[in-house]
C-alpha positions in Angstrom: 63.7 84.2 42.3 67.0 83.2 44.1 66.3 79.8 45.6 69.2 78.5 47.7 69.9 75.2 50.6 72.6 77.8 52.0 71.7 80.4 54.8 73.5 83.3 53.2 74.5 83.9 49.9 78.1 85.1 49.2 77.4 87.8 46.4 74.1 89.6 48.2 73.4 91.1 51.5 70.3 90.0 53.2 68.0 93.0 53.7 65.2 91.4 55.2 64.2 88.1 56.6 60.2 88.3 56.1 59.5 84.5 57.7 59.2 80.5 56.7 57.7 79.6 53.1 56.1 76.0 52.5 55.1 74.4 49.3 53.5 71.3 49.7 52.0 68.4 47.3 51.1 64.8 47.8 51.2 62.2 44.3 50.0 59.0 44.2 51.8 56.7 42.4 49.3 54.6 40.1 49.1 50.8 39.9 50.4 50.2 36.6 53.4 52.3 37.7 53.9 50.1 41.1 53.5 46.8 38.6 55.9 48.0 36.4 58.2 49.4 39.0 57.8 46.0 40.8 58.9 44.3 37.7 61.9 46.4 37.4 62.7 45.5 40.9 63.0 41.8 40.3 65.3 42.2 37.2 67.2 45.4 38.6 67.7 48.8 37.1 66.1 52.2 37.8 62.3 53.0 38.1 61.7 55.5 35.7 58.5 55.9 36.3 59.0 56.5 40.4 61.8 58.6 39.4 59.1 61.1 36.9 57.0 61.3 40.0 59.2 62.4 42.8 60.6 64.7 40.4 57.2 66.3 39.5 56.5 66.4 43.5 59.9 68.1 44.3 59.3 70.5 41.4 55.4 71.3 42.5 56.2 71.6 45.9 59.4 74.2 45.4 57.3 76.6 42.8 54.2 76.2 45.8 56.9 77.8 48.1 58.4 80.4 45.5 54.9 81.8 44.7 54.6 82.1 48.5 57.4 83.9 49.2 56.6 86.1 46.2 53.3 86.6 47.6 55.2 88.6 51.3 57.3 90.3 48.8 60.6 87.8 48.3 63.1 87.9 46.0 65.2 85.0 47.5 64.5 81.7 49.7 67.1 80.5 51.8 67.6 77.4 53.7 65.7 75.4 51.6 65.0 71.9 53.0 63.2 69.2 51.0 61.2 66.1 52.8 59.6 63.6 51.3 56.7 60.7 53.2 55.0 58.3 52.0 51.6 58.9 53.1 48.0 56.7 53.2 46.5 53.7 54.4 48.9 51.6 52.3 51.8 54.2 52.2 50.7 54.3 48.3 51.0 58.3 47.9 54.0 60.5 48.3 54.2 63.8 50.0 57.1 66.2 49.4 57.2 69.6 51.3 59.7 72.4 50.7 60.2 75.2 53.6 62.3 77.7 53.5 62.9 81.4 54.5 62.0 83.9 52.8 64.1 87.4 52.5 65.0 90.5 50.3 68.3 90.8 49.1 
């Protein structure tokens, strides 16, 4: 499946628009990961940890919305659009939702 930020794309012809995809997950982010990620923010450098997270919660919340559009009978989401909050009493989980539209090129 053609997954795309752009609202058109420049070698296909949109056939059919067939309506807005979402994919959505929520991680929380453990404390020896937040200990760690503190320490790293005292001495500097990257949070690798963090970093494995939001990556697995971008890459959850895009196949969510792929298998969605699949579902309506997609071949291609455009004007894909990635958020990400920090949800919870203590803002201690992430949330990343991916939307898009889904269409048949």
């Amino acid at each position: 499946m053609l997954v795309t930020t752009t609202n058109t794309i420049e070698t296909h012809t949109i056939k059919q628009y067939l309506g807005i995809v979402t994919g959505e997950t929520i991680i929380g982010a453990n404390i020896f990961k937040d200990f760690f990620a503190g320490i790293r923010d005292i001495v500097g450098g990257r949070s690798g940890s963090y970093e494995s997270v939001l990556r697995e919660a971008k890459d959850t919340a895009l196949k969510e919305m792929q298998e969605q559009a699949q579902r309506i009978g997609a071949n291609a989401v455009i004007g894909v659009d990635l958020d990400y909050e920090t949800v919870g009493s203590n803002g201690g989980m992430l949330m990343v939702t991916a939307s898009g539209t889904a269409v048949k090129i």
